[in-house]
VOVEXGU-16429 format. One record per residue (C-alpha): residue number from 0; residue in one letter; x, y, z. Coordinates in Angstrom, 3 decimals, padded with zeros to 6 digits, m for minus. Example, Ala and Ser with C-alpha at 12.3 -4.5 7.8 and 13.67 -1.06 7.14 Angstrom:
residues 2
<ronu><seq>0</seq><type>A</type><c1>012.300</c1><c2>m004.500</c2><c3>007.800</c3></ronu>
<ronu><seq>1</seq><type>S</type><c1>013.670</c1><c2>m001.060</c2><c3>007.140</c3></ronu>
This chain:
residues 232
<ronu><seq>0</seq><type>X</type><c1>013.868</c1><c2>009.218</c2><c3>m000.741</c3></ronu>
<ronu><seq>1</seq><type>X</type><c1>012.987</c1><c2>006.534</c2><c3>001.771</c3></ronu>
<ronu><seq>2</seq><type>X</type><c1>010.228</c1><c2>008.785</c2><c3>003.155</c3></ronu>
<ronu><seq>3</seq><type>X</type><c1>008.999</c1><c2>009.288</c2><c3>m000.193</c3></ronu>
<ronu><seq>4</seq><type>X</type><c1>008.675</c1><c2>005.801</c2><c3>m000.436</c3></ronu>
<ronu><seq>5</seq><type>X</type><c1>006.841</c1><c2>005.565</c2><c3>002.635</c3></ronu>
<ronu><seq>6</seq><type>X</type><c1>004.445</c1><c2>008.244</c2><c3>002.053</c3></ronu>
<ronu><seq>7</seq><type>X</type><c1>003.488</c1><c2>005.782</c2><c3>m001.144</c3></ronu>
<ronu><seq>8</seq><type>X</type><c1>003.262</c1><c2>003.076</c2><c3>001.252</c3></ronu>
<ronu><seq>9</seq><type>X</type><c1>001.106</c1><c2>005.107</c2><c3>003.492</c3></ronu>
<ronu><seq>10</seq><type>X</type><c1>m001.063</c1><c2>006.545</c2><c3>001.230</c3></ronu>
<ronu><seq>11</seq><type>X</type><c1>m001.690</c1><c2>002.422</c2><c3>m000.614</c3></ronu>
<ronu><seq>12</seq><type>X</type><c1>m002.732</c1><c2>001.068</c2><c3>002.471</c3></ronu>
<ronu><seq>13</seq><type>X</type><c1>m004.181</c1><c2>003.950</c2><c3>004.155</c3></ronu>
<ronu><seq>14</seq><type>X</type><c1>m006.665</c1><c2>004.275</c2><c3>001.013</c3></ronu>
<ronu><seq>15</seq><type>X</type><c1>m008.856</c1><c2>001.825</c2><c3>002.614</c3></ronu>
<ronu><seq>16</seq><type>X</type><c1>m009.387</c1><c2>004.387</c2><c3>005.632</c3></ronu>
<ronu><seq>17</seq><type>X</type><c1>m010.631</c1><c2>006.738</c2><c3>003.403</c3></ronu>
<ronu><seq>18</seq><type>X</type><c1>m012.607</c1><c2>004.442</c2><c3>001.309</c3></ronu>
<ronu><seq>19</seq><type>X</type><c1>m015.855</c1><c2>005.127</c2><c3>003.684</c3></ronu>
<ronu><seq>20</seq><type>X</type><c1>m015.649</c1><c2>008.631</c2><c3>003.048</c3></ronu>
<ronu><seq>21</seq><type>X</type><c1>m014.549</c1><c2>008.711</c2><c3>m000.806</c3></ronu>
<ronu><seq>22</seq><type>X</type><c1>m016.092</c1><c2>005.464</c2><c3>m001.906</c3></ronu>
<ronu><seq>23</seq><type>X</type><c1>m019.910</c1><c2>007.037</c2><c3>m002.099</c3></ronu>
<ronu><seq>24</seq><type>X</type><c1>m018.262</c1><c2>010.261</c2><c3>m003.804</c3></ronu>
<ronu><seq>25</seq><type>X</type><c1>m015.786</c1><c2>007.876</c2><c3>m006.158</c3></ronu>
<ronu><seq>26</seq><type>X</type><c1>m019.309</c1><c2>005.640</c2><c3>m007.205</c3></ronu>
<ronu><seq>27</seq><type>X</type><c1>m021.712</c1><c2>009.026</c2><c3>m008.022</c3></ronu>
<ronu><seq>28</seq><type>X</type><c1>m019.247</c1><c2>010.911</c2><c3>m009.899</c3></ronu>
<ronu><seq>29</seq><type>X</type><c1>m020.823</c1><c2>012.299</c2><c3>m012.760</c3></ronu>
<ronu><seq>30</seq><type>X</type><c1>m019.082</c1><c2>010.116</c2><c3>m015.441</c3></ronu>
<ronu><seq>31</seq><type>X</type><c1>m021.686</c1><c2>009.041</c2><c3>m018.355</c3></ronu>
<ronu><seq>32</seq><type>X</type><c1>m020.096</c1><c2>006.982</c2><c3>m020.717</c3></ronu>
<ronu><seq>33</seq><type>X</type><c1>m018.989</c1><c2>003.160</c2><c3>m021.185</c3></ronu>
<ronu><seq>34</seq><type>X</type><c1>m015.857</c1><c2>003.721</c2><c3>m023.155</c3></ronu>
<ronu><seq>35</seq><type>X</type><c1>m013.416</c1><c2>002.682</c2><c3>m021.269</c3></ronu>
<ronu><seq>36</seq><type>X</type><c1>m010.345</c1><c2>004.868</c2><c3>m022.320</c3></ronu>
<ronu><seq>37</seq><type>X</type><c1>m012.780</c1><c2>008.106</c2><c3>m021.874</c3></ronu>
<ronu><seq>38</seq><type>X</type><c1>m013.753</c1><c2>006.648</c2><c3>m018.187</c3></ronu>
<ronu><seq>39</seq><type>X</type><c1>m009.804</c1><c2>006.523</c2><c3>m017.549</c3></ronu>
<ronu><seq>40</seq><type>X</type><c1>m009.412</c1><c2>009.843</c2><c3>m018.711</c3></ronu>
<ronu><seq>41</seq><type>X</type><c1>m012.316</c1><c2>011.453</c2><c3>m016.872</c3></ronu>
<ronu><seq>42</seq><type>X</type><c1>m011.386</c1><c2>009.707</c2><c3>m013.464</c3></ronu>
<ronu><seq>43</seq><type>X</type><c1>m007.869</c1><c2>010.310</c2><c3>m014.012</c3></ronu>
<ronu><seq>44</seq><type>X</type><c1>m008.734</c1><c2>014.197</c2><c3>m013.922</c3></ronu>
<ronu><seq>45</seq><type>X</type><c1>m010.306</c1><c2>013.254</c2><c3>m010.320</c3></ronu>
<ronu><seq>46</seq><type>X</type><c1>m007.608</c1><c2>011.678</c2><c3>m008.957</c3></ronu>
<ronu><seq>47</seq><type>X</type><c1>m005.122</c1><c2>014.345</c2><c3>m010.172</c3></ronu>
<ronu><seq>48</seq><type>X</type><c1>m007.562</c1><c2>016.917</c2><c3>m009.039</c3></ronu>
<ronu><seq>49</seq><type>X</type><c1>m007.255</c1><c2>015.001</c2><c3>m005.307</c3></ronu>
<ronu><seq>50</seq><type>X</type><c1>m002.775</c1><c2>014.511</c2><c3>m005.632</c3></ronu>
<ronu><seq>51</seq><type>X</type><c1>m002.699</c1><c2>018.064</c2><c3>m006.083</c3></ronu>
<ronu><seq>52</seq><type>X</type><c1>m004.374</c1><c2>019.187</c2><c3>m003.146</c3></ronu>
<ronu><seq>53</seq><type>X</type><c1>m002.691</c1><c2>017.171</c2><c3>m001.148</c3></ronu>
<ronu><seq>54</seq><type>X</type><c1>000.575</c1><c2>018.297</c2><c3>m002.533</c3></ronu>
<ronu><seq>55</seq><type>X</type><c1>m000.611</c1><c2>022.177</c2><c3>m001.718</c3></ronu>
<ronu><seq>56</seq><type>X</type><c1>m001.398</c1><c2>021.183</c2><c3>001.604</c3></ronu>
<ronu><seq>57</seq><type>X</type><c1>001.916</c1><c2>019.744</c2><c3>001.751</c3></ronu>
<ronu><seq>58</seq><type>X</type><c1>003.435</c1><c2>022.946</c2><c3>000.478</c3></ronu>
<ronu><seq>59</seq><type>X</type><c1>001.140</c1><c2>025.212</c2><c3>003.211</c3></ronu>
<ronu><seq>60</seq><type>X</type><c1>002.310</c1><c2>023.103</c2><c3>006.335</c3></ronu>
<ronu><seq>61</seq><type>X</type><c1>005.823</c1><c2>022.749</c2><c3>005.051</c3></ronu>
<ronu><seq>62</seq><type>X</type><c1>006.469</c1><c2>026.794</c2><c3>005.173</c3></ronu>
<ronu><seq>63</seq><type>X</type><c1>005.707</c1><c2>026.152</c2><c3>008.694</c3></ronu>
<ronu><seq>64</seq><type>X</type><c1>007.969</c1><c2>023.499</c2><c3>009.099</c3></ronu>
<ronu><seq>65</seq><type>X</type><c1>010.533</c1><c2>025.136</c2><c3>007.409</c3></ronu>
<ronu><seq>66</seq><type>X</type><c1>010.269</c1><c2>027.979</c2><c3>010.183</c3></ronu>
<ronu><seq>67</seq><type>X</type><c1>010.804</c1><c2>025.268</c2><c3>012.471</c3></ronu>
<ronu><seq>68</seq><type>X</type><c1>013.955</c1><c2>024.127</c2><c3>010.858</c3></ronu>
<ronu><seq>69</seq><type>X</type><c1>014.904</c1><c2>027.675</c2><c3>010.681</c3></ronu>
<ronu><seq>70</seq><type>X</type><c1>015.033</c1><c2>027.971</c2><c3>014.327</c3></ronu>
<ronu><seq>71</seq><type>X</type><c1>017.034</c1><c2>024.265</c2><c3>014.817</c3></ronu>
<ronu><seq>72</seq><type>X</type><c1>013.885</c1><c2>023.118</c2><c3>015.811</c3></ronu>
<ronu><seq>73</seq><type>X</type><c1>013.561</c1><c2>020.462</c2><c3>012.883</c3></ronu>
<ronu><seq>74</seq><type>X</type><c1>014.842</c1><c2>017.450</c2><c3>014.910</c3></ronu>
<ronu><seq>75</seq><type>X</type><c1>012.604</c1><c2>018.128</c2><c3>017.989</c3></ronu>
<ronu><seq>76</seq><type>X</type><c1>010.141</c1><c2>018.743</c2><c3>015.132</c3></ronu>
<ronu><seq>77</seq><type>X</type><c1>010.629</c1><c2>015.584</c2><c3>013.571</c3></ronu>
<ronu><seq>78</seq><type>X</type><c1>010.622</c1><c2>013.283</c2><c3>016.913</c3></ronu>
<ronu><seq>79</seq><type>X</type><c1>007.164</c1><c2>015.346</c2><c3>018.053</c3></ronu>
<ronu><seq>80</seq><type>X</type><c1>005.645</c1><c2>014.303</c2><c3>014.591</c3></ronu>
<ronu><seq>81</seq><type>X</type><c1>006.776</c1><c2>010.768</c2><c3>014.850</c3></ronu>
<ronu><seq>82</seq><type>X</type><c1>005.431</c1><c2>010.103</c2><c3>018.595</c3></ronu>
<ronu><seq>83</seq><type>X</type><c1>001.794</c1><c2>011.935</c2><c3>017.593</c3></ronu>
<ronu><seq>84</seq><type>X</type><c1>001.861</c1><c2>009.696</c2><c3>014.239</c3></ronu>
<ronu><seq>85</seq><type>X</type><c1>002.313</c1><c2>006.404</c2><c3>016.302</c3></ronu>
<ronu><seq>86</seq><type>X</type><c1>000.114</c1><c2>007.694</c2><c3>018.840</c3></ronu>
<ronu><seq>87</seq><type>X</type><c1>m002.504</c1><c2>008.667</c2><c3>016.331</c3></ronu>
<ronu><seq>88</seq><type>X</type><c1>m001.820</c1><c2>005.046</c2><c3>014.342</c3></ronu>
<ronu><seq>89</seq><type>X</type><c1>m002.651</c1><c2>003.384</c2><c3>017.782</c3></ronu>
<ronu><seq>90</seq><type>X</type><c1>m005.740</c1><c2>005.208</c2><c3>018.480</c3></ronu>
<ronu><seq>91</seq><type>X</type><c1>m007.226</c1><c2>003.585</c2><c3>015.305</c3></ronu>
<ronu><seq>92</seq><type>X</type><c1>m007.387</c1><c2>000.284</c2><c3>016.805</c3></ronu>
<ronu><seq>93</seq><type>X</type><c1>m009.503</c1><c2>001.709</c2><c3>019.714</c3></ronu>
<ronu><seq>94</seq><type>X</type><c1>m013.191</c1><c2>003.136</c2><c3>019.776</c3></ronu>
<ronu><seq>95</seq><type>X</type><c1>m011.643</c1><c2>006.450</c2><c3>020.772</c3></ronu>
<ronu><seq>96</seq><type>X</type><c1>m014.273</c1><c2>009.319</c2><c3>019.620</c3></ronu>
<ronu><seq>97</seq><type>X</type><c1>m012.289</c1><c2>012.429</c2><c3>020.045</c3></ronu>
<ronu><seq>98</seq><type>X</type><c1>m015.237</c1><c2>015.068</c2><c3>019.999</c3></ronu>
<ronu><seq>99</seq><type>X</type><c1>m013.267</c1><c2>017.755</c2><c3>019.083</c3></ronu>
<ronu><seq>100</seq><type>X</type><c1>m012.226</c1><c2>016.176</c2><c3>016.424</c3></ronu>
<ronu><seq>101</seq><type>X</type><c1>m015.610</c1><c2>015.155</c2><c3>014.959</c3></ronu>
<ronu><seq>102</seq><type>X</type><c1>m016.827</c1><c2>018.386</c2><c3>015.356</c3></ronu>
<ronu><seq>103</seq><type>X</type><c1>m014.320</c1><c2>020.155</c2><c3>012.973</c3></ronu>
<ronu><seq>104</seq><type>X</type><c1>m014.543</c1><c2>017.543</c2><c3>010.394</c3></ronu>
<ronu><seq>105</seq><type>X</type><c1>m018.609</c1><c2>018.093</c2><c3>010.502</c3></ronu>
<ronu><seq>106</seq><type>X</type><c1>m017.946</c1><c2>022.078</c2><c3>010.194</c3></ronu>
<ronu><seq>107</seq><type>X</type><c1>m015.817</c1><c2>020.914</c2><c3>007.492</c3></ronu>
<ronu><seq>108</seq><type>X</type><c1>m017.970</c1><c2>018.608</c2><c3>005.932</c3></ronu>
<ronu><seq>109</seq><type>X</type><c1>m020.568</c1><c2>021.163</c2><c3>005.785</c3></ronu>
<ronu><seq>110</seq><type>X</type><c1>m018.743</c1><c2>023.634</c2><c3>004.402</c3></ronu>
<ronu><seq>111</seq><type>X</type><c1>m017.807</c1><c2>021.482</c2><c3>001.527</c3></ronu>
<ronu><seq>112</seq><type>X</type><c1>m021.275</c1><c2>020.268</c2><c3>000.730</c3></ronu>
<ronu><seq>113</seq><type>X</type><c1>m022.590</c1><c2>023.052</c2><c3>m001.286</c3></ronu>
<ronu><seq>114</seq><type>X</type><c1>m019.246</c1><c2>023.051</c2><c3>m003.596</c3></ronu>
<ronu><seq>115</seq><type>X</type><c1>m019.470</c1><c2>019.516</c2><c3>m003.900</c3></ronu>
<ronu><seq>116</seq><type>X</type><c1>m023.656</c1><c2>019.540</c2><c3>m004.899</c3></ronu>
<ronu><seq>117</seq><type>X</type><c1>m022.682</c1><c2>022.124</c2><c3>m007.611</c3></ronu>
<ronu><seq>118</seq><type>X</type><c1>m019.713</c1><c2>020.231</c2><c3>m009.417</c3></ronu>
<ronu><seq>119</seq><type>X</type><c1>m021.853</c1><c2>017.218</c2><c3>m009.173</c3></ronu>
<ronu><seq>120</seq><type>X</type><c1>m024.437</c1><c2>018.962</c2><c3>m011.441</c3></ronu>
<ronu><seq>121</seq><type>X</type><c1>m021.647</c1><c2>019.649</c2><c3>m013.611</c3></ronu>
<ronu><seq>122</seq><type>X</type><c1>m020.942</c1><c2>017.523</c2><c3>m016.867</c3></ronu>
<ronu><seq>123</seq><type>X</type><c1>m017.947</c1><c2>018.865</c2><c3>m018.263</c3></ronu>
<ronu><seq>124</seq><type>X</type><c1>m014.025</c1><c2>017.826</c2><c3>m017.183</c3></ronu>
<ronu><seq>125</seq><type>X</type><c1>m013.394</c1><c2>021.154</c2><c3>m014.900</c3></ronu>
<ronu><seq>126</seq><type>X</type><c1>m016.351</c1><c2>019.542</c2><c3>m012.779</c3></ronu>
<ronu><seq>127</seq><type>X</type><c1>m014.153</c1><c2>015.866</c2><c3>m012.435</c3></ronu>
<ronu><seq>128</seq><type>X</type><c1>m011.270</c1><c2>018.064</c2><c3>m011.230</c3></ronu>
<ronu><seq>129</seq><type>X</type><c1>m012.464</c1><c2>020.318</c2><c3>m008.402</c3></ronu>
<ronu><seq>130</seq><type>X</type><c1>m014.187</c1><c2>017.221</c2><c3>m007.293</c3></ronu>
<ronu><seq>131</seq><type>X</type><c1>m010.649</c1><c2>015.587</c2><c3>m006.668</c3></ronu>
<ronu><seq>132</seq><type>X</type><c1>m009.432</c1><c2>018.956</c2><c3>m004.956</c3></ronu>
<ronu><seq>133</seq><type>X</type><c1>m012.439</c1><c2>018.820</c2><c3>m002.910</c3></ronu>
<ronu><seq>134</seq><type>X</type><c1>m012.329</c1><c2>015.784</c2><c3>m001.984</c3></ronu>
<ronu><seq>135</seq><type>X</type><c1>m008.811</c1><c2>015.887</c2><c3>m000.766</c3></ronu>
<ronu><seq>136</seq><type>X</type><c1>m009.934</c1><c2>018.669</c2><c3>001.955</c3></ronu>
<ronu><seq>137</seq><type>X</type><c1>m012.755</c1><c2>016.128</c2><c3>003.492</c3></ronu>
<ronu><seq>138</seq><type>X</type><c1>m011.451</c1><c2>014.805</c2><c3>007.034</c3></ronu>
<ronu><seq>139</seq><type>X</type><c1>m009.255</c1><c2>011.747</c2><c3>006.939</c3></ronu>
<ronu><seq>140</seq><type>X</type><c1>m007.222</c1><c2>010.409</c2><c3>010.092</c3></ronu>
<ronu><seq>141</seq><type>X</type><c1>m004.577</c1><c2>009.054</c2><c3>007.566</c3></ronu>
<ronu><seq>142</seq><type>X</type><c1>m004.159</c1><c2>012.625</c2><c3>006.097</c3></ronu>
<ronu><seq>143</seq><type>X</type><c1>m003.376</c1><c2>014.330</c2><c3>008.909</c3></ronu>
<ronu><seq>144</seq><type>X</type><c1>m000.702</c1><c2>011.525</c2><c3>009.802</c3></ronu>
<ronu><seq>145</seq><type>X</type><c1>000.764</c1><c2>012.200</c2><c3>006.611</c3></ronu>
<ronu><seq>146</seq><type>X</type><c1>000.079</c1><c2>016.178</c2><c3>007.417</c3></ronu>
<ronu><seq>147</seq><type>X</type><c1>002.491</c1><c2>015.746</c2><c3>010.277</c3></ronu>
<ronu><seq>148</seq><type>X</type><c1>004.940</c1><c2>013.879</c2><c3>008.345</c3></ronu>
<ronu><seq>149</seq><type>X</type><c1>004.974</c1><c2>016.631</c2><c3>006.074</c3></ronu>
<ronu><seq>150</seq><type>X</type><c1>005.788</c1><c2>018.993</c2><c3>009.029</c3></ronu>
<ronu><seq>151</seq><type>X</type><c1>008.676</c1><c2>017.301</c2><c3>010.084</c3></ronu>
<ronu><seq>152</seq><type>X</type><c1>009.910</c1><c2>016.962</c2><c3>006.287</c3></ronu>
<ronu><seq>153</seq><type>X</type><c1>010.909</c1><c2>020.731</c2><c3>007.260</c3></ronu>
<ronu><seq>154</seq><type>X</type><c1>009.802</c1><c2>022.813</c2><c3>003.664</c3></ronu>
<ronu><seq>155</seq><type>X</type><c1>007.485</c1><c2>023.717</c2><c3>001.427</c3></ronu>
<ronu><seq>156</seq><type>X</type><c1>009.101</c1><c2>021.620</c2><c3>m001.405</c3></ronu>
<ronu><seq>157</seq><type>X</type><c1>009.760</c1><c2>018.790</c2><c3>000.961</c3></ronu>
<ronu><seq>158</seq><type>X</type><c1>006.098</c1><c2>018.862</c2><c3>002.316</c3></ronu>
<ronu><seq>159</seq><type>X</type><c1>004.817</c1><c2>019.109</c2><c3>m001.307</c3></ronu>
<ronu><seq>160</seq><type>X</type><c1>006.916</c1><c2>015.814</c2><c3>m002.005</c3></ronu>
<ronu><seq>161</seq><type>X</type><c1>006.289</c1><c2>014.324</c2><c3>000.864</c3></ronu>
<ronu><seq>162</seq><type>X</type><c1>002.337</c1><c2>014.960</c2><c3>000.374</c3></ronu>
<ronu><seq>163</seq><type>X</type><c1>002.485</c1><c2>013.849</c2><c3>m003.526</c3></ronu>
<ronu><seq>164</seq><type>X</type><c1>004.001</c1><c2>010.534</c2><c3>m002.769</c3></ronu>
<ronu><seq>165</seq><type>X</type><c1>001.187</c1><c2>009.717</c2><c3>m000.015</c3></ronu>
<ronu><seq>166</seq><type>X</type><c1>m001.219</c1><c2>011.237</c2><c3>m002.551</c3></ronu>
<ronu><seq>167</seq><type>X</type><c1>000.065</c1><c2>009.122</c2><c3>m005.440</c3></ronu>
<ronu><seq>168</seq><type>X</type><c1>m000.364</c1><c2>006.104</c2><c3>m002.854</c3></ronu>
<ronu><seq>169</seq><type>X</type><c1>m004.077</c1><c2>006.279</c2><c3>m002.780</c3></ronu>
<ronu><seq>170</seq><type>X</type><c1>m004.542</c1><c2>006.694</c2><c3>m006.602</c3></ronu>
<ronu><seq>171</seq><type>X</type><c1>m004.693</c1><c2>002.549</c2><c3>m007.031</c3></ronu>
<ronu><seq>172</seq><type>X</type><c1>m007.175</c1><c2>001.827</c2><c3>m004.904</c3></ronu>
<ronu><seq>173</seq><type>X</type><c1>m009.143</c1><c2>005.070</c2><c3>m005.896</c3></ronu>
<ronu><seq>174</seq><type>X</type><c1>m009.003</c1><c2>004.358</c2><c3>m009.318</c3></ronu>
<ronu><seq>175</seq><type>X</type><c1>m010.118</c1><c2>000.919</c2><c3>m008.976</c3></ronu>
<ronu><seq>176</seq><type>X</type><c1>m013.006</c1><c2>001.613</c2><c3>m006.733</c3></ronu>
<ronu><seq>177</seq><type>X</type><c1>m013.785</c1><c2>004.040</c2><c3>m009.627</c3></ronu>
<ronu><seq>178</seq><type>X</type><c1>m013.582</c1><c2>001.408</c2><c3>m012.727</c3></ronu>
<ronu><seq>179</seq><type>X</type><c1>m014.711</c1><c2>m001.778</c2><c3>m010.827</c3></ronu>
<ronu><seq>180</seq><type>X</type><c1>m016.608</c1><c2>m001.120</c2><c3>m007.373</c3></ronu>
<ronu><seq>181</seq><type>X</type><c1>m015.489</c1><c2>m003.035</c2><c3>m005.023</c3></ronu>
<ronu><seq>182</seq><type>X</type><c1>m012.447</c1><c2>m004.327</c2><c3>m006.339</c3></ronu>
<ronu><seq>183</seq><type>X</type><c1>m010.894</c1><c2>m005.901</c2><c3>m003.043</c3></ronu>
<ronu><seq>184</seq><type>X</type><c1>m012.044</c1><c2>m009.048</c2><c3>m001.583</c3></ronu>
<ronu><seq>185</seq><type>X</type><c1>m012.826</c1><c2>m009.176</c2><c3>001.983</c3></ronu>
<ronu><seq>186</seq><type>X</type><c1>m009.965</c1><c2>m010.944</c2><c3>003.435</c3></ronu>
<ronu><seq>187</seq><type>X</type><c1>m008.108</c1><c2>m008.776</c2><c3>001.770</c3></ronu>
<ronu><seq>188</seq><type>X</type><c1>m009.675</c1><c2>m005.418</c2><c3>002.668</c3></ronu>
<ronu><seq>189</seq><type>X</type><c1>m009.548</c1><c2>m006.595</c2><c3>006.313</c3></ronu>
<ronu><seq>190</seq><type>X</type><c1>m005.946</c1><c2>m007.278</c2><c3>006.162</c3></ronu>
<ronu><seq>191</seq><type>X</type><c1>m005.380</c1><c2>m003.571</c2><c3>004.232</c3></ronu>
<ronu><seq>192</seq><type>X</type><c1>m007.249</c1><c2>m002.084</c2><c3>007.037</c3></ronu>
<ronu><seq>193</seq><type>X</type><c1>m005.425</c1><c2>m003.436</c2><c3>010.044</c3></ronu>
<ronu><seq>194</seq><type>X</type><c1>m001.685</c1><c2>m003.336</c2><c3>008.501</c3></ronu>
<ronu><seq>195</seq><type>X</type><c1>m002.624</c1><c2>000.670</c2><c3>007.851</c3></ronu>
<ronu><seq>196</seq><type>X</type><c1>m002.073</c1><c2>001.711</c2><c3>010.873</c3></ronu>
<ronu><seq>197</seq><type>X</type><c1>001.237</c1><c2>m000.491</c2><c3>011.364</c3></ronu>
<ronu><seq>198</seq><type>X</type><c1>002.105</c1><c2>001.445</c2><c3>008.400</c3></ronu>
<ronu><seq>199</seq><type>X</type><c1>001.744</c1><c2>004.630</c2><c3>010.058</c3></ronu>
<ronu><seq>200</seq><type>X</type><c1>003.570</c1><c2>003.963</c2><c3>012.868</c3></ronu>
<ronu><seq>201</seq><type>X</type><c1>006.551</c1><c2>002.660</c2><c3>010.647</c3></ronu>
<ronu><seq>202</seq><type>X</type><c1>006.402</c1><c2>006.143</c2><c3>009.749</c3></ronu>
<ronu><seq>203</seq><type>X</type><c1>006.538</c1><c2>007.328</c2><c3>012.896</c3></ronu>
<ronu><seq>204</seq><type>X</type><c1>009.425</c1><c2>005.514</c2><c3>013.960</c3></ronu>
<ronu><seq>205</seq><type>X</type><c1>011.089</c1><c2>006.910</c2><c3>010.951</c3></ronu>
<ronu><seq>206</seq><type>X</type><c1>010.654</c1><c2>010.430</c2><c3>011.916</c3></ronu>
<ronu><seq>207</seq><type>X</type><c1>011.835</c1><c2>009.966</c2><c3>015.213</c3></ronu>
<ronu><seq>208</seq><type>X</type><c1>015.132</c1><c2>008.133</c2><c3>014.192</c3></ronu>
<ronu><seq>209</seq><type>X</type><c1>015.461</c1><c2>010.709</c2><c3>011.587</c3></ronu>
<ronu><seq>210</seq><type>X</type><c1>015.250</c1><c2>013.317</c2><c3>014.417</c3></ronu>
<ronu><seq>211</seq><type>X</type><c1>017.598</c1><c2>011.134</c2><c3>016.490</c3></ronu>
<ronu><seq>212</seq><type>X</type><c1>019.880</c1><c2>011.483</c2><c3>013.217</c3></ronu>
<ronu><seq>213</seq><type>X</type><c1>020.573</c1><c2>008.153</c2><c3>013.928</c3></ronu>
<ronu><seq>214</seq><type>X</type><c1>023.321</c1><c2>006.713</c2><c3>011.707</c3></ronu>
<ronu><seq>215</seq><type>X</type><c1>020.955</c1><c2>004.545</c2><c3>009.150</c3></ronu>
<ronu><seq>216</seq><type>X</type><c1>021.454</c1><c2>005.131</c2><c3>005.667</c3></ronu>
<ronu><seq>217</seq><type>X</type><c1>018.462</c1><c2>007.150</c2><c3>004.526</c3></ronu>
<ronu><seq>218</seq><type>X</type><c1>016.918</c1><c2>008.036</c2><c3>007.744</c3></ronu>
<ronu><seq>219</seq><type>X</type><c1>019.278</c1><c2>010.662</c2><c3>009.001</c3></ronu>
<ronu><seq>220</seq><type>X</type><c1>018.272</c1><c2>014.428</c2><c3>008.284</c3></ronu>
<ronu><seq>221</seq><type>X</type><c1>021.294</c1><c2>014.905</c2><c3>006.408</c3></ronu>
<ronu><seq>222</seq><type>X</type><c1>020.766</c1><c2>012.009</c2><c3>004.202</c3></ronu>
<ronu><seq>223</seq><type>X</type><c1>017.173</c1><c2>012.125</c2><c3>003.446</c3></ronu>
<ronu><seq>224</seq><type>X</type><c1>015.800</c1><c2>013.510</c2><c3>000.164</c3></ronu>
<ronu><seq>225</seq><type>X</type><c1>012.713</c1><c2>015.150</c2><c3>002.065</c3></ronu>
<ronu><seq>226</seq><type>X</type><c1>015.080</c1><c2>017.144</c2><c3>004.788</c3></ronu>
<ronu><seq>227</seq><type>X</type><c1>015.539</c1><c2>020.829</c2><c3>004.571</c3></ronu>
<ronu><seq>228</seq><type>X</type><c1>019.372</c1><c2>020.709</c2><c3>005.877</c3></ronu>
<ronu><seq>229</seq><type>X</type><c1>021.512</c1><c2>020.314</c2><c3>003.261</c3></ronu>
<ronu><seq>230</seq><type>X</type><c1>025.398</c1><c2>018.626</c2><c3>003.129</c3></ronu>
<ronu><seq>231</seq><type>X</type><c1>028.251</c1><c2>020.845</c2><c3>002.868</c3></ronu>
C-alpha cells in the first residue's frame, strides 16, 4: 500500500514533467462545447484513456518482473530499480542529453504522429479515448521511473497497481490544464518541478529498503501490498 501511495505521489508532482509534452495535446483536444459537465465528461474519457495505458504497461513489465521474482531475483530486482530511479531522479537536475535516449523517443514520437493527426480529426468520444492511450506511450522521464518501479513491484497485477496509482497521480493536474489552462502559478509550478525529482528518489530509496527487507512497517517485501511474495 505505501508504494501505491507513492506512485500517487509520483505521478502529482511528476505531472509537471510531462506538462511540456501533454500540455499542447491537453489544450487542442478536439472538445467543442462550453457546457461544463459535457467538458468533464469528454476529458474525463482522455484521462481514463491515458490511466489505462499506463496500467497495461504496468501489467507488460510486471510479467517480467514476476520472472524475476520467480527466480529469487526480486530483491536484487528491487535494489537495481531503486539505485537507477535515484540515479535517473538526479540526472534531472543536470543538462544531461542522453542521445540514445532522444533518439528513441523521436522514433517514437514519429510513430505516434499519424495516429494522433487522425483521432484529432475525430469528433466523437472513441476519438477523446485513444488520445489518452496515445498519449500515455509518448516519452516521459517520470514514466519510465515509475516503469522501473513497476519492475521491482514483481507482477503483472502488482505492476498494473503500481502503474494505476502513478497514473491516477497525474489526472489533477491533467484535468486542470484541460478545464483552466494554466492553472498553477509560477512559484508554484517551480516548486512542483524541483520537489519531482526528490519525489522520485523517495521512491527509490523505498525500493531499495524494500529489497533490503528492512524491518519498516510497509516497506518490507513481505509486507507490502505491491510484492509478489506472499505470507504464509
Amino acid at each position: 500500500m505505501m508504494l501505491f501511495y507513492a506512485a500517487c505521489i509520483m505521478g502529482l508532482t511528476g505531472s509537471l514533467h510531462c506538462l511540456g509534452m501533454c500540455g499542447p495535446i491537453a489544450f487542442a483536444l478536439p472538445v467543442r462545447t462550453n457546457v461544463l459537465y459535457i467538458k468533464i465528461l469528454k476529458y474525463g474519457l482522455y484521462n481514463i484513456g491515458r490511466v489505462t495505458t499506463y496500467a497495461i504497461l504496468g501489467a507488460l513489465i510486471g510479467i517480467a518482473g514476476k520472472g524475476f521474482a520467480l527466480a529469487g531475483m526480486q530483491q536484487m530486482l528491487s535494489i537495481a530499480a531503486g539505485i537507477l530511479i535515484i540515479v535517473s531522479a538526479l540526472l534531472a537536475y543536470t543538462s544531461t542529453n542522453n542521445v540514445v535516449m532522444n533518439r528513441i523517443a523521436d522514433t517514437i514520437r514519429t510513430r505516434l504522429k499519424s495516429a494522433f493527426h487522425f483521432y484529432f480529426q475525430q469528433k466523437g468520444n472513441t476519438a477523446l479515448f485513444m488520445l489518452g492511450l496515445l498519449n500515455g506511450l509518448l516519452p516521459c522521464g517520470m514514466v519510465y521511473m515509475a516503469m522501473l518501479a513497476a519492475l521491482a513491484a514483481g507482477s503483472p497485477a502488482s505492476g498494473a497497481a503500481f502503474m494505476t496509482g502513478f497514473g491516477l497521480g497525474t489526472v489533477p493536474m491533467m484535468f486542470g490544464v484541460c478545464l483552466a489552462g494554466n492553472v498553477v502559478g509560477m512559484k508554484w509550478k517551480n516548486f512542483i518541478y524541483k520537489a519531482a525529482p526528490l519525489l522520485a528518489c523517495m521512491v527509490g530509496v523505498l525500493l531499495i529498503l524494500r529489497g533490503m527487507q528492512v524491518s519498516v512497517p510497509l516497506l518490507s517485501a513481505g509486507h507490502d501490498c505491491c510484492s509478489a511474495s506472499t505470507c504464509h
